[in-house]
C-alpha positions as CSV (number, residue, x, y, z in Angstrom):
1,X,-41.9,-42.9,-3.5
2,X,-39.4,-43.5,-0.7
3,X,-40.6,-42.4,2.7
4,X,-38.2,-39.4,3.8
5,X,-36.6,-39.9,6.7
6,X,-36.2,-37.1,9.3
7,X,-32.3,-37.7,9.9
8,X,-32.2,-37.5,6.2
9,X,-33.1,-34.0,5.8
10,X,-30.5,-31.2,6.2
11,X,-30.1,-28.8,8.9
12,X,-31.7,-26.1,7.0
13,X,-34.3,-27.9,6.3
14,X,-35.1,-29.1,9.9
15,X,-34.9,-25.4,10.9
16,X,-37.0,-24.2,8.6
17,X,-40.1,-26.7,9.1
18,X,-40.3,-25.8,12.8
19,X,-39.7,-22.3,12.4
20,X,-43.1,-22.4,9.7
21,X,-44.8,-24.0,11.7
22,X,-44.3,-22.0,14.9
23,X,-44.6,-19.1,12.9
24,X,-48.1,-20.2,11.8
25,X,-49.2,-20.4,15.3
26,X,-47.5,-17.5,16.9
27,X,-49.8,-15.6,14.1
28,X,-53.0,-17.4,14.5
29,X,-53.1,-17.9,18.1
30,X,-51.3,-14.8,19.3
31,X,-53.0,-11.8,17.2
32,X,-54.7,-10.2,20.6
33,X,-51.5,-10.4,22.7
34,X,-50.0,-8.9,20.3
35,X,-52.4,-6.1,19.7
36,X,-52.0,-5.2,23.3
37,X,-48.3,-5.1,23.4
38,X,-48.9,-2.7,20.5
39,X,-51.6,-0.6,22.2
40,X,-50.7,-0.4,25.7
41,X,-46.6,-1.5,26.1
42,X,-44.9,1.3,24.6
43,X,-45.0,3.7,27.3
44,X,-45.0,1.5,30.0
45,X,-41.3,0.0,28.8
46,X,-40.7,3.8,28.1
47,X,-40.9,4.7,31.8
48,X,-39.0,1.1,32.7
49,X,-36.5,2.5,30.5
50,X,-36.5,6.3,32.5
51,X,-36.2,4.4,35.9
52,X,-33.3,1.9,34.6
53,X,-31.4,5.1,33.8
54,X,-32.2,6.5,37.3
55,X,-30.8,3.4,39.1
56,X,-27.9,3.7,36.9
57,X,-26.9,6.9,37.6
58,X,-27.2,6.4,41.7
59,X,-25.0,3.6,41.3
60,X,-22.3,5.4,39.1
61,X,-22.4,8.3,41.9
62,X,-21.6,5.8,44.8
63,X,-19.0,4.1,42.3
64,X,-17.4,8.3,42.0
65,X,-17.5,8.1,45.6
66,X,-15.8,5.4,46.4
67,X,-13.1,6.5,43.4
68,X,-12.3,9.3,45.4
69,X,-12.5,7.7,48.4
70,X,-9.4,5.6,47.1
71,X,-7.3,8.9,46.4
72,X,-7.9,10.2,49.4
73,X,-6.6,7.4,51.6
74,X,-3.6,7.4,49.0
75,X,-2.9,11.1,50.0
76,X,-3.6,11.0,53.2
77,X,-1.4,8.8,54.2
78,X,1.2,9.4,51.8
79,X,4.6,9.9,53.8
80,X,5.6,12.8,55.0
81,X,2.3,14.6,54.6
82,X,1.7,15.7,57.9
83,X,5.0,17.1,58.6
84,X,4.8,19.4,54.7
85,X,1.7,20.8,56.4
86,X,3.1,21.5,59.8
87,X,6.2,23.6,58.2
88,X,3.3,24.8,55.7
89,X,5.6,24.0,53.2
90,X,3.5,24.3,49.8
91,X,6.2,23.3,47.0
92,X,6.6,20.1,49.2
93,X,2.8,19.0,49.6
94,X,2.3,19.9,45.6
95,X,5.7,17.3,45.1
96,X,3.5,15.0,47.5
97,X,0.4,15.5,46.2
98,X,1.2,16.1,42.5
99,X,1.9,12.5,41.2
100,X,-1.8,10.8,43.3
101,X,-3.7,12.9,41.5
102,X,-2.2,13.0,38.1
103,X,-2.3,9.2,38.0
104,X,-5.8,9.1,39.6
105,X,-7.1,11.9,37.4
106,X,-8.8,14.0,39.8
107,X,-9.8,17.0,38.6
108,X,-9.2,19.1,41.8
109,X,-7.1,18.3,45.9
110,X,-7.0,20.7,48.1
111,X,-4.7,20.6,51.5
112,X,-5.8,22.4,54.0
113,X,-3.9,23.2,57.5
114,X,-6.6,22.5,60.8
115,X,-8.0,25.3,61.0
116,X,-9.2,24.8,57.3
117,X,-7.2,27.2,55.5
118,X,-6.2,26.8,51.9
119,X,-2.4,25.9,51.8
120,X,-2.2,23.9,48.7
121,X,-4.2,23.5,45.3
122,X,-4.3,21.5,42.4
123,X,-6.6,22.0,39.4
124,X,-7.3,20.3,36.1
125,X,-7.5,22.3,33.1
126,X,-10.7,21.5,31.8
127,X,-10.6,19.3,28.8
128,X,-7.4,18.7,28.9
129,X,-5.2,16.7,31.1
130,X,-2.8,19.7,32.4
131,X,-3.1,21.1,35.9
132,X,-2.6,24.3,37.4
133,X,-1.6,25.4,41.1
134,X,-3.9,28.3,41.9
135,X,-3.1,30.9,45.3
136,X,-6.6,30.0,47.2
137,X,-6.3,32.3,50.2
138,X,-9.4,30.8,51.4
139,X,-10.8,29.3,54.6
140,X,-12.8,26.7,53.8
141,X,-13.5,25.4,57.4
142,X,-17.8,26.8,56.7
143,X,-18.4,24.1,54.8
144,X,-19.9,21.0,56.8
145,X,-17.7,18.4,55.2
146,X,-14.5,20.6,56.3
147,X,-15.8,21.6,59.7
148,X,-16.6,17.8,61.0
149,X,-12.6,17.3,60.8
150,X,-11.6,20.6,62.1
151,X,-13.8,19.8,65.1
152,X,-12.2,16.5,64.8
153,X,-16.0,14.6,64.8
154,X,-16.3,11.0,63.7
155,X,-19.5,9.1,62.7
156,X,-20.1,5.5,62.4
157,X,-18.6,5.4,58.6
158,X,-15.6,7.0,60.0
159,X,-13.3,10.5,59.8
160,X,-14.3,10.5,56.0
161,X,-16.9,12.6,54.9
162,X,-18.8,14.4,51.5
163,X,-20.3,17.2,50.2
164,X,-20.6,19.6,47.7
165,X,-18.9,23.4,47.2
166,X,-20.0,25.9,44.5
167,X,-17.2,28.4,45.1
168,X,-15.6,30.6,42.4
169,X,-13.5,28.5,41.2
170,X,-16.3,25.9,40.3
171,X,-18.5,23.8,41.8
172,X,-17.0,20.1,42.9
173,X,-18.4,17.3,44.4
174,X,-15.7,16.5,47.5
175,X,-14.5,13.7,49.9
176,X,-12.6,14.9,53.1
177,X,-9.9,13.4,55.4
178,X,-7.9,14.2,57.7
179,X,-3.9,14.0,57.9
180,X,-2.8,13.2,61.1
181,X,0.8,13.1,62.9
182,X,2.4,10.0,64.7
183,X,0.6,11.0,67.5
184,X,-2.4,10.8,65.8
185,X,-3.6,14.4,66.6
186,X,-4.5,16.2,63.6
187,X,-2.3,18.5,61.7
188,X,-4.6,19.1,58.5
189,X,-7.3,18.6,55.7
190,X,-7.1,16.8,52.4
191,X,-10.2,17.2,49.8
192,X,-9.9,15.6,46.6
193,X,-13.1,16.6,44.4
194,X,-14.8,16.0,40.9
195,X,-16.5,18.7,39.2
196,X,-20.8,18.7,39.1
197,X,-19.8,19.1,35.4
198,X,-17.5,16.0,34.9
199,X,-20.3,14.2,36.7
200,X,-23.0,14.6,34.6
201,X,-21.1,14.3,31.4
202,X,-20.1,11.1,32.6
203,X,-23.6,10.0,33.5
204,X,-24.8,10.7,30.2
205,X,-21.9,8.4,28.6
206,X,-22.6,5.4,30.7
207,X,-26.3,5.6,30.9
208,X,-27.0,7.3,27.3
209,X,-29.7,9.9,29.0
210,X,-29.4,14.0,29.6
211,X,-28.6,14.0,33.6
212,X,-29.2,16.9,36.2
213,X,-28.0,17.8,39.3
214,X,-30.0,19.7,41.5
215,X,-29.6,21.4,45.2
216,X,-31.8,20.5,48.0
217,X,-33.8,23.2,47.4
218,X,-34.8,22.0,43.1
219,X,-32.1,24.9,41.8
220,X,-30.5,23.1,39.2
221,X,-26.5,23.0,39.6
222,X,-25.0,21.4,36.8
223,X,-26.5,19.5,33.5
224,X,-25.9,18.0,30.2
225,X,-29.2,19.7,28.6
226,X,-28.6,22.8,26.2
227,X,-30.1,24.9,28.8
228,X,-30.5,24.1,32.7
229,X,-34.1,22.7,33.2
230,X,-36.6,24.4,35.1
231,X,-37.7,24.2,38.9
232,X,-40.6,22.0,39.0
233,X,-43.7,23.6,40.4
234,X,-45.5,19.9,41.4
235,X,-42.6,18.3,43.1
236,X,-41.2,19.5,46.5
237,X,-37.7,18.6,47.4
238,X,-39.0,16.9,50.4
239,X,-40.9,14.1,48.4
240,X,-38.2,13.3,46.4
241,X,-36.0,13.4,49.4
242,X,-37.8,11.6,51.9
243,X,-39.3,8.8,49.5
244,X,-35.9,7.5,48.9
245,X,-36.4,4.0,46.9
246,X,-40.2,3.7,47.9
247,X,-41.3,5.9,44.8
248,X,-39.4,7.5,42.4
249,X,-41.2,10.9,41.2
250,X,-41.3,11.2,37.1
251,X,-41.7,14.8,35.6
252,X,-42.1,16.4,31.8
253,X,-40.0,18.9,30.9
254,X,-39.3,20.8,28.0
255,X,-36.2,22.1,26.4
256,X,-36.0,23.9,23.2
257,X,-38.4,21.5,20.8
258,X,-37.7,18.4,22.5
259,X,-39.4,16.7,25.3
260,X,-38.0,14.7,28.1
261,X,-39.5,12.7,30.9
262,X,-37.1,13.1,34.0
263,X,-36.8,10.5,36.9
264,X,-35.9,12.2,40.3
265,X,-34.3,10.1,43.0
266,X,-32.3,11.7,46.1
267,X,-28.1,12.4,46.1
268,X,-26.9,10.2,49.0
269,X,-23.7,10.0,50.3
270,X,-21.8,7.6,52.6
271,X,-23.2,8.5,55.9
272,X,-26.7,9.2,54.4
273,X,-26.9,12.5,54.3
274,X,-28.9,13.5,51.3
275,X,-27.1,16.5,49.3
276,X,-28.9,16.9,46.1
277,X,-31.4,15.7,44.2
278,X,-30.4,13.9,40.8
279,X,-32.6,14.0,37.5
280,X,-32.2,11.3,34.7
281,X,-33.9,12.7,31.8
282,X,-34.8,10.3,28.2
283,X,-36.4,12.7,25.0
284,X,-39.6,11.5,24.9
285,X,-40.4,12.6,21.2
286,X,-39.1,9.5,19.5
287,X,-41.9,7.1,21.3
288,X,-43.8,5.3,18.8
289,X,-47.2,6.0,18.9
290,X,-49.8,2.7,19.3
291,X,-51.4,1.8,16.1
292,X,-54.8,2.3,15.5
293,X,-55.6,-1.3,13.4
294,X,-58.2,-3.7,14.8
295,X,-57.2,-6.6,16.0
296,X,-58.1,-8.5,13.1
297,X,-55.7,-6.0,10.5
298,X,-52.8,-6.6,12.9
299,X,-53.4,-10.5,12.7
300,X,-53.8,-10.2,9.2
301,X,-50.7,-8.1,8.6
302,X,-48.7,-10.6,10.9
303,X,-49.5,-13.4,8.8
304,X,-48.5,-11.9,5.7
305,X,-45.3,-10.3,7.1
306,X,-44.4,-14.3,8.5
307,X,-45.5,-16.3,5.7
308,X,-42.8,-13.7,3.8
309,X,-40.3,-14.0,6.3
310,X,-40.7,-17.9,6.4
311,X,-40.4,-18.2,2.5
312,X,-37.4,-15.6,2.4
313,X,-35.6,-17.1,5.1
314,X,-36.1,-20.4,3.3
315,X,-34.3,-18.9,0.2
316,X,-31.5,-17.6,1.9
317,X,-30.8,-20.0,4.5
318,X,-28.3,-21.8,2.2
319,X,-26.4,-18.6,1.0
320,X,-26.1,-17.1,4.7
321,X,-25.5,-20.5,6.8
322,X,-22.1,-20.8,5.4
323,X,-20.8,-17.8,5.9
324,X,-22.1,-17.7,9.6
325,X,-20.7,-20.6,9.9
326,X,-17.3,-19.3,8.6
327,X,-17.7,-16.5,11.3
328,X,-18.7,-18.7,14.0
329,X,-15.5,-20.9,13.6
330,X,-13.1,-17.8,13.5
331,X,-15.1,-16.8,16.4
332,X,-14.3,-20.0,18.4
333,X,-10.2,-19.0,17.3
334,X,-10.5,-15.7,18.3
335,X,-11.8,-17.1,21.8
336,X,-9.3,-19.5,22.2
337,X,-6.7,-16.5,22.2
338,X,-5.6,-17.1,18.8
339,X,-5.9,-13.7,17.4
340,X,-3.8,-14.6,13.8
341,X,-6.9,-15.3,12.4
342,X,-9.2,-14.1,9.5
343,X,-12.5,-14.5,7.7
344,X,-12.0,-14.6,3.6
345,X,-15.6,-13.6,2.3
346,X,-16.5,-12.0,-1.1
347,X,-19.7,-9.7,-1.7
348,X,-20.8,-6.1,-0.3
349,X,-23.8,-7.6,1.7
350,X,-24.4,-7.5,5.4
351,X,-22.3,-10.8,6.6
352,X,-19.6,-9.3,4.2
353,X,-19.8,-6.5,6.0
354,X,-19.8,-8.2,9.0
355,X,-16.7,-10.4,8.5
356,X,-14.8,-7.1,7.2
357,X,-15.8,-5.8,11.0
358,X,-14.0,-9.0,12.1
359,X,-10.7,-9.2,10.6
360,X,-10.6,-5.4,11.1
361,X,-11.6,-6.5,14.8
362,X,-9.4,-8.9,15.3
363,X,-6.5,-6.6,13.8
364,X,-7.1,-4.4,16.2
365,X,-6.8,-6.8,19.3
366,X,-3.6,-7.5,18.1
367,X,-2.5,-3.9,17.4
368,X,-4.2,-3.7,21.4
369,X,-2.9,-6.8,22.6
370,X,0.6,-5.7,20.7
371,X,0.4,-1.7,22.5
372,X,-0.5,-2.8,26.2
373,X,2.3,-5.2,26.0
374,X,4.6,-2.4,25.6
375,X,3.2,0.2,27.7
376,X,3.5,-2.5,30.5
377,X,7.0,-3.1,29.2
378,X,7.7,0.3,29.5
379,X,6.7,0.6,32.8
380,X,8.2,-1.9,34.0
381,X,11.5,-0.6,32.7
382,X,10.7,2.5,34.4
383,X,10.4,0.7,37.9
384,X,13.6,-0.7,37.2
385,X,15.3,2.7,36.4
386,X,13.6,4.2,39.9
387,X,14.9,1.1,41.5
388,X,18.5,1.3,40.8
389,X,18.7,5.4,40.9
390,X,17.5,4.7,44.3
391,X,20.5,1.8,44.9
392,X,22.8,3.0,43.0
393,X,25.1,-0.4,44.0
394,X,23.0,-2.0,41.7
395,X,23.3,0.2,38.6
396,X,23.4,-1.8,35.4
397,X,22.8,-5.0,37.2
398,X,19.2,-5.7,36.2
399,X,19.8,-5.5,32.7
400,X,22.8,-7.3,32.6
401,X,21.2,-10.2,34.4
402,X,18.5,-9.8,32.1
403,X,20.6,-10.2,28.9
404,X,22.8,-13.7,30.8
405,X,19.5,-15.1,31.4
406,X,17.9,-15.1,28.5
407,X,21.1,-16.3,27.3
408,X,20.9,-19.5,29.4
409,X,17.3,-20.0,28.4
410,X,17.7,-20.3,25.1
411,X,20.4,-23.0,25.6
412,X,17.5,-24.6,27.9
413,X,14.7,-24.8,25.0
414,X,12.6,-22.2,26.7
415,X,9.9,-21.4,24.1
416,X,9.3,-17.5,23.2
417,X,6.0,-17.2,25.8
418,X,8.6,-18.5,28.5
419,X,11.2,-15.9,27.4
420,X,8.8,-13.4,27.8
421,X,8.0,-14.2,31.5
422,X,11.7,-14.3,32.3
423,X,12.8,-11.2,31.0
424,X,10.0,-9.2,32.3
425,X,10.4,-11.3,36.2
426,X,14.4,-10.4,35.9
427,X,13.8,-6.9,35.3
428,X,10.8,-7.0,38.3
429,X,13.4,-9.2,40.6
430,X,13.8,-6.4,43.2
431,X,10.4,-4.4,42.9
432,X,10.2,-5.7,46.2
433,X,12.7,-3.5,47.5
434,X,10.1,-0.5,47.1
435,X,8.2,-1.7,50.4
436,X,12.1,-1.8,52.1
437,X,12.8,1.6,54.0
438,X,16.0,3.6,52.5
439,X,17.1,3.2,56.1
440,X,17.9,-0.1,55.4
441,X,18.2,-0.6,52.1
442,X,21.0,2.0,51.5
443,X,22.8,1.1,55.3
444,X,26.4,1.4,54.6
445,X,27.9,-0.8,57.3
446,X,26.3,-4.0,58.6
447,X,22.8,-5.2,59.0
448,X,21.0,-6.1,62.4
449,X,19.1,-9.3,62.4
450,X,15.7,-7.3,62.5
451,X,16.9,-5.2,59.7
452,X,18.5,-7.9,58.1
453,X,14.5,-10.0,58.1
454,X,13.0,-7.0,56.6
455,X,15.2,-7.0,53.7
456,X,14.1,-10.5,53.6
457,X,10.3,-9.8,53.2
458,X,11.0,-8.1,49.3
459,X,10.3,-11.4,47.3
460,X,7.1,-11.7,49.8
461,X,6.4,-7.9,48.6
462,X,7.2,-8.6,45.1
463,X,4.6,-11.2,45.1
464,X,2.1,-9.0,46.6
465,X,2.4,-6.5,44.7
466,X,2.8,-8.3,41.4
467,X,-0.3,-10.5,42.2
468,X,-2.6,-7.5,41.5
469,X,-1.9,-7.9,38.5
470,X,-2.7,-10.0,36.2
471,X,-0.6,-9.1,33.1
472,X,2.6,-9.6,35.5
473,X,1.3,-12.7,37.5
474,X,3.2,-15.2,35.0
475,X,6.4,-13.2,35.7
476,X,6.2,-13.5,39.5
477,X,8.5,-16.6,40.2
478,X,11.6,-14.8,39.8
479,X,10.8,-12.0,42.0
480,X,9.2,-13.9,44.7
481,X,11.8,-17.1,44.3
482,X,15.3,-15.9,43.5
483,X,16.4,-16.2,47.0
484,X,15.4,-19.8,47.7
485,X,18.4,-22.1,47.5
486,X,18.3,-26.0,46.5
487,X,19.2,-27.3,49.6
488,X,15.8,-25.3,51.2
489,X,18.1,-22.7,53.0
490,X,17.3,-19.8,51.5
491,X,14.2,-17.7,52.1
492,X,11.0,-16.9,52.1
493,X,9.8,-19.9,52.0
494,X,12.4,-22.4,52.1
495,X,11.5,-24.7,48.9
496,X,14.1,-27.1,47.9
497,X,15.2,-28.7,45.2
498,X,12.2,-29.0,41.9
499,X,9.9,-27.0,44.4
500,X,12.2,-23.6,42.9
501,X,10.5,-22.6,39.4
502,X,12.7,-23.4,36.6
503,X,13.3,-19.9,35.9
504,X,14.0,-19.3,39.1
505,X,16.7,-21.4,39.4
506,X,18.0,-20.5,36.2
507,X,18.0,-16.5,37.6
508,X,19.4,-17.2,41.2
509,X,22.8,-18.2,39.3
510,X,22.9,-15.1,36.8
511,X,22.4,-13.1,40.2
512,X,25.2,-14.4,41.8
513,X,27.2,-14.5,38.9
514,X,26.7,-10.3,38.4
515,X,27.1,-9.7,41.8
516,X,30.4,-11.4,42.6
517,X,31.9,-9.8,39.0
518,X,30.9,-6.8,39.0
519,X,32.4,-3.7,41.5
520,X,30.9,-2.9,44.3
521,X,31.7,0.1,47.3
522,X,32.9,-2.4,49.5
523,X,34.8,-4.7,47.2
524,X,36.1,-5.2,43.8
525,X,34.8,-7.3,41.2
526,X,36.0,-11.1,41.9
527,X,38.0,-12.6,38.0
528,X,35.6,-14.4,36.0
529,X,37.7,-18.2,37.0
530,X,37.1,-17.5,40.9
531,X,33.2,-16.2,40.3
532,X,32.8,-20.0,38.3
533,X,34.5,-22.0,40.6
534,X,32.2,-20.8,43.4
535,X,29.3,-21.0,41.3
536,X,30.4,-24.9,41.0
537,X,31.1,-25.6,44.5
538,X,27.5,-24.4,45.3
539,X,25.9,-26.6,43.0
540,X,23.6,-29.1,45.0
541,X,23.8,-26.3,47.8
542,X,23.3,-23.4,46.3
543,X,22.2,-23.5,42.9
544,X,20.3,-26.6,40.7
545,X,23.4,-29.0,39.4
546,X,21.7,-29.5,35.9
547,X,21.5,-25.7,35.7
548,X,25.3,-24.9,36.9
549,X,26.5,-27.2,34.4
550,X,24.7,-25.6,31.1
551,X,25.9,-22.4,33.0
552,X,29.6,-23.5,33.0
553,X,29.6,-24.6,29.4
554,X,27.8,-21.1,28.7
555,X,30.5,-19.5,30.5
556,X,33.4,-21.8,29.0
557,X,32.2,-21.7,25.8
């Protein structure tokens, strides 16, 4: 008989002898480690598990924290704050205050005059994302996190501070600034705040366990339990408080039939300050109890169970390889970006199952892919509708240039991704001109030098902004290019010549184009035959030659 080679033998094959092998030994040799997983592991990965949720939930808290940290710095210095507070004007600060936190999703801001008196509130409806504008004839200046900035006090994280506020009108977890004038003395208050409820809730769907929020004194606040958990009588605040990290204090507890084990770990904010005590609670009635077999029945059982997993998995290596391998190369197309493809498989079984998850999968990151695209398109025609209301010189340009452009690079044998990042950077060509004061921007007569370089810096902004993000980031040399020239006169950055994107230089010649035939305040549109001859006699200067002639022939044509 011919001796069998190894490289002879297929890959299921040279799986399979290993793996029986192993198996063999893992059964033989490893019976008593087993055993004592069996017998002594549970509860020990059990409480692992109850402390993992714990460190979880502390750093979901900080993460809030720092969310609302980011609001308030957004409302805080939001123009023309401080003067809406001074006149005590409250439709003005809601028209401030309004649009932060419906975009952040805050579910409550409160402006406050210095003394601490309620002059403006927004609340979300709960459950739903509609606010309303309750009369809070309130002072709030007795709570700590509202009396620091009163007092104007500072610590060494700054005039930012936390607490918590059980009032009627709920109980909210707050961050505090304060608003100050030009002169940088201080005019008023903003909180923005998350309810204790909205907490917890969201605890429990990032970390999958019942959560709690205590006081400092063990009075449970808020929870996501059926019923609020009772006051431990072997735990003082002071141990959980003052332990910190060092030791993390585990309790039983019981609600309705079910058992929980609860991890307790102190509710620290920014400067340190510990303002409640947080539980992390895991039902405890669904641990499997060790088995009671001797060593020798649980080594016995595990070599029966492997010797029938061995010969099974020998039987059905051939009929699942190939359909794994099917998935495993649509896989490798779907990480490539190609998201066209699908996985034809037959049968009602698992990998069936499996591959229907796929294509549906896959259908639906396209029908994603497919719905952000527009939602970003749609915003980004929004921008461009506040943009020309505001300069209302421009009105219609954008999409006019927009149209021309695309025009031209078709003639150019753009491909459709290309086209795509053209029109979206046409449309986004003056977003820069949101970081340019109206002052400026909408000056009638002539522009100083100084004014004149600040209207300069929106391609700079453009590109900031656009940078952030990185849906628009293909888009960005149009914005952040469409005022460079060939010759390397133009600005910011003064490239020249093939430094320009492409579809830059295509752009800067629609622009022009618009511009000089279309009407303006100060002049009248220019006749289609003067607007082409200047776009010729800045070709080499102005504008890229090879573009300006596919232009003329566009134009001509």
């Amino acid at each position: 008989m011919k001796r069998l080679q190894l490289n002879q033998l297929s890959i299921r094959t040279k799986l399979t002898l290993p793996y029986v092998l192993l198996a063999l030994l893992i059964a033989l040799g490893g019976g008593v480690v087993i055993t004592r997983l069996m017998l002594e592991s549970v509860e020990k990965r059990f409480d692992s598990q109850v402390l993992e949720t714990r460190k979880l939930a502390s750093e979901l808290m900080v993460n809030e924290e720092d969310r609302l940290l980011e609001t308030l710095r957004l409302l805080t210095y939001t123009e023309g704050m401080s003067s809406a507070i001074l006149q005590r004007d409250q439709d003005k600060i809601l028209d401030l205050v309004y649009p932060v936190t419906f975009n952040a999703g805050e579910d409550v801001v409160l402006v406050l005059d210095r003394y601490g008196t309620v002059l403006a509130a927004i609340l979300k409806v709960e459950d739903t994302n509609e606010y309303q504008f309750p009369q809070i004839n309130e002072q709030l200046n007795t709570l700590p996190f509202v009396a620091r900035l009163v007092h104007q006090e500072v610590d060494e994280m700054g005039d930012k501070f936390s607490g918590v506020s059980d009032a009627d009108w709920g109980a909210y977890f707050f961050v505090s600034g304060s608003v100050n004038n030009q002169n940088d003395d201080l005019v008023g208050v903003v909180l923005v705040g998350k309810s204790l409820d909205g907490i917890v809730e969201k605890i429990r769907e990032e970390t999958l366990a019942q959560a709690t929020i205590y006081d400092t004194t063990f009075i449970p606040i808020s929870t996501t339990l059926i019923e609020l958990p009772p006051t431990p009588t072997d735990i003082k605040p002071e141990t959980v408080l003052k332990n910190k990290e060092a030791q993390t204090p585990v309790r039983d507890i019981n609600i309705s039939t079910l058992t929980y084990r609860e991890a307790l770990s102190a509710w620290e904010i920014r400067d340190g300050e510990d303002i409640g005590i947080l539980g992390t609670a895991l039902v405890t009635d669904f641990l499997v109890e060790a088995s009671q077999l001797t060593r020798l029945n649980v080594i016995l059982e595990i070599l029966v169970a492997i010797t029938a997993a061995i010969l099974l998995g020998i039987f059905l290596s051939r009929v699942i390889t190939q359909p794994i391998l099917k998935l495993k190369d649509a896989a490798s197309e779907i990480s490539r970006g190609n998201l066209e493809v699908s996985v034809d498989m037959d049968g009602t079984d698992e990998v069936a199952v499996l591959a229907q998850s796929f294509n549906e999968m896959a259908k639906n990151l396209r029908r994603s892919e497919k719905s952000l695209i527009q939602a970003y398109d749609k915003t980004i025609e929004g921008w461009v509708k506040a943009l020309e209301l505001r300069d209302r010189e421009t009105l219609g340009h954008t999409l006019r240039a927009a149209n021309m452009t695309m025009e031209l690079a078709r003639l150019m044998n753009m491909d459709k991704k290309e086209l795509q990042n053209i029109w979206r950077g046409v449309l986004l060509h003056d977003i820069g001109k949101m970081g340019i004061p109206d002052s400026i921007l909408l000056k009638q007569g002539p522009l100083e030098d100084w004014e004149r370089k600040i209207i300069e810096k929106h391609p700079t902004l453009a590109r900031e902004m656009l940078s952030q993000i990185e849906f628009l980031r293909p888009c960005m040399d149009i914005p952040s290019c469409h005022h460079e020239k060939w010759d390397g006169t133009g600005y910011p950055n003064g490239l020249a010549g093939e430094e320009i994107p492409i579809t830059a230089r295509l752009f800067m010649i629609v622009d022009v184009w618009d511009a000089l035939t279309s009407d303006r305040p100060y002049r009248k549109s220019w006749s289609e035959e003067d607007a082409l001859q200047h776009i010729k006699e800045q070709s080499e200067k102005h504008f890229d030659p090879d573009v300006v002639k596919i232009f003329v022939e566009m134009i001509e044509t």
